[in-house]
C-alpha positions, 0 to 999 in steps of 0.5 A, a space after each residue: 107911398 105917402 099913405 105910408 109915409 102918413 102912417 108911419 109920421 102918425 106912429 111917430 106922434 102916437 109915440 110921442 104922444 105916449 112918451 109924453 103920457 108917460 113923462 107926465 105919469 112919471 112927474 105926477 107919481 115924483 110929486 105924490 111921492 114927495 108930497 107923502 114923504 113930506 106927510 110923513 115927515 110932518 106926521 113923524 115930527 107930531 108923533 114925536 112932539 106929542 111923545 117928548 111932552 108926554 115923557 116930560 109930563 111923566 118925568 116931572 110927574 116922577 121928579 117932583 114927588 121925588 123932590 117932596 119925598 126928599 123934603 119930607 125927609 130932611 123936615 123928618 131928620 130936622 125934626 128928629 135932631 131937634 127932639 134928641 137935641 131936646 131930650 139931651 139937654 133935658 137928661 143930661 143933668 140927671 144922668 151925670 149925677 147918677 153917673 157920678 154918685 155910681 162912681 164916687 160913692 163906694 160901699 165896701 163889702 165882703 162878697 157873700 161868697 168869701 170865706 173865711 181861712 180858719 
């Protein structure tokens, strides 16, 4: 009797001994899955960073040019204003005077194509 109950006391701690096993295996895979997790958030987080200053660099690539076009633009619409500005003030006076000799000077003629009630 006390050989079985000696083997029955040894099935008990082998037991024990394997519900042990197995609550260690089972903390051991709850760190290596909080660790990977964690991997992987950080490897997330710099995959991201990596892209949102990739994006910025295009985006400032593309919103400066946009901002020199828009320079070259007012500074060509300047200089245009200036040169018709210029151009008017330098042809205004002619352009009155044959405007005004077209107007005052009347010559009356008899169209070539009048003719005469005989």
């Amino acid at each position: 009797m006390t050989s079985q109950s000696q083997g029955i006391q040894q099935l008990l701690q082998a037991e024990k001994r394997a519900k042990d096993k197995l609550e260690e295996a089972k903390k051991r895979k709850g760190k290596r899955l909080k660790q990977a997790k964690e991997e992987a958030i950080a490897e997330i987080d710099h995959y991201r960073l990596q892209r949102e200053k990739e994006f910025r660099n295009k985006q400032t690539n593309v919103m400066g040019s946009q901002g020199n076009l828009s320079t070259k633009i007012e500074e060509q619409t300047t200089e245009t204003i200036r040169n018709l500005s210029s151009s008017y003030h330098k042809n205004m006076e002619s352009m009155m005077k044959k405007l005004l000799s077209t107007i005052c000077d009347i010559n009356p003629e008899v169209h070539p194509n009048f003719r005469h009630a005989v």
